[in-house]
N, C-alpha and C positions, 0 to 999 in steps of 0.2 A: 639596247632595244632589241627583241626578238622581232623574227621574221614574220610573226602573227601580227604584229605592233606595226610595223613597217606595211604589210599588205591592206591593213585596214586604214592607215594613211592615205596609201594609193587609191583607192577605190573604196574605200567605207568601209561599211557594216557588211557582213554575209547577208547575203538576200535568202537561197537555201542549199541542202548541199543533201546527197545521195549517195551514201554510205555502199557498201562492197555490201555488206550485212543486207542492205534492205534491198539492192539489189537480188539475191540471193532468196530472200523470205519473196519476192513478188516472182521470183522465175525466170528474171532476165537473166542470172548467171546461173548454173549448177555446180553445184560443188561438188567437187571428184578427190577431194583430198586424198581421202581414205584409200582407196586404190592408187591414186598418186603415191603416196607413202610405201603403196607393197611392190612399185617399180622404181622406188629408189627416190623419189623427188621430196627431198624435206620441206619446202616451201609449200604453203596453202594452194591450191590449182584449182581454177572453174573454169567450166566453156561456156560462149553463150548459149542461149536455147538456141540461134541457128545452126550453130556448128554444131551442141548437140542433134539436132534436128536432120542434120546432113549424113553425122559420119557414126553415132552413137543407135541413135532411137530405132527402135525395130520392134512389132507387139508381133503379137497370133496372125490376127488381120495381115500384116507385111509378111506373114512364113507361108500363110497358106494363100495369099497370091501368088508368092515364089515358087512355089512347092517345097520341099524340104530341102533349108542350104544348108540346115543345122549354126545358123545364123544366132546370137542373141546378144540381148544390152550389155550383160556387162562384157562379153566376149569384146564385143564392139569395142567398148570402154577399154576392156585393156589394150586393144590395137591399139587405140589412141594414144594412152597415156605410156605404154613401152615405148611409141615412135617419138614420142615428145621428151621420156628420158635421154633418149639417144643423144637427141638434139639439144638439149642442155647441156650433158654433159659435155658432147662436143664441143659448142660455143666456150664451155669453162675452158678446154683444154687448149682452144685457138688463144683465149686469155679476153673474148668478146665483153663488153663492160653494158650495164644498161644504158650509154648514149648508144650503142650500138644498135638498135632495135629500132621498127620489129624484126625480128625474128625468124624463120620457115624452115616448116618441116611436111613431109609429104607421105603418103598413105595408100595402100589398098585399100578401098571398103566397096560392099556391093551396094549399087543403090538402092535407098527404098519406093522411090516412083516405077510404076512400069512394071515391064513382068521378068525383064533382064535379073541373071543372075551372074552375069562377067563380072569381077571385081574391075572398077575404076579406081586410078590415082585420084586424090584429091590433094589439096595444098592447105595447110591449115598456116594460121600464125599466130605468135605468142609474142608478149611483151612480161616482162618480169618490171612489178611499180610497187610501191607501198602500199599496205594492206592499211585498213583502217588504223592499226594500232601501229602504222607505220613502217612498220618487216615486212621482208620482201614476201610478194606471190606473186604468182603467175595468171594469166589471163589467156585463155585460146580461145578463139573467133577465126570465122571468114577472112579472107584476104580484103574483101569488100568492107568489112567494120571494120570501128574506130575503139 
């Protein structure tokens, strides 16, 4: 008997289930793969839109409040995703396993509220879980999400 045979013993039928995919097509996750890949991380990577929202997103609107930081998304994006290689691979080299998790890594970024242009620390964290097709990726959110 598989594990799908056995869960649906315990508890039944699926009532419904929300895929990383439809997560992603509605905006609750963003995919960063792609620039994950040119900082080294082979596994699939999204943030959610808050932490996008926090340490990533920055328009016109956000520079010319600021005045000129020479600020921009994907700048942003790669802060993020260079500080998260780090942190992976560290975790790899401690020998960290996914019971071990979550996860944290930490950041300059300047905020986009307000007229401040001092970079803040911010603290992100990441769980590495099964991707829909079941291989690993990664997940960065808020310290406050789940």
């Amino acid at each position: 008997m598989n594990d799908t045979n056995t869960m649906h013993e315990l508890f039944g039928p699926t009532i419904h289930t929300y895929t990383r995919e439809q997560a992603i097509d509605d905006g609750v996750l963003i995919d960063v793969s792609t620039t994950a890949r040119e900082a080294g991380i082979v596994w699939p990577v999204a943030l959610t839109s808050a932490a996008w929202a926090d340490t990533v997103a920055w328009t016109d609107t956000t520079e010319a409040r600021k005045g000129y930081t020479g600020q921009s998304e994907s700048g942003r994006l790669w802060d993020v995703v260079w500080m998260l290689s780090l942190a992976v691979r560290g975790a790899l080299r401690r020998g960290l396993d996914a019971s071990q998790q979550p996860l944290y890594f930490s950041l300059l970024r300047t905020p986009t509220a307000g007229r401040g242009v001092q970079p803040r620390k911010v603290t992100l964290k990441f769980q590495v879980g099964p991707g829909d097709d079941g291989r690993p990726c990664i997940t960065v959110m808020l310290p406050s999400e789940d």
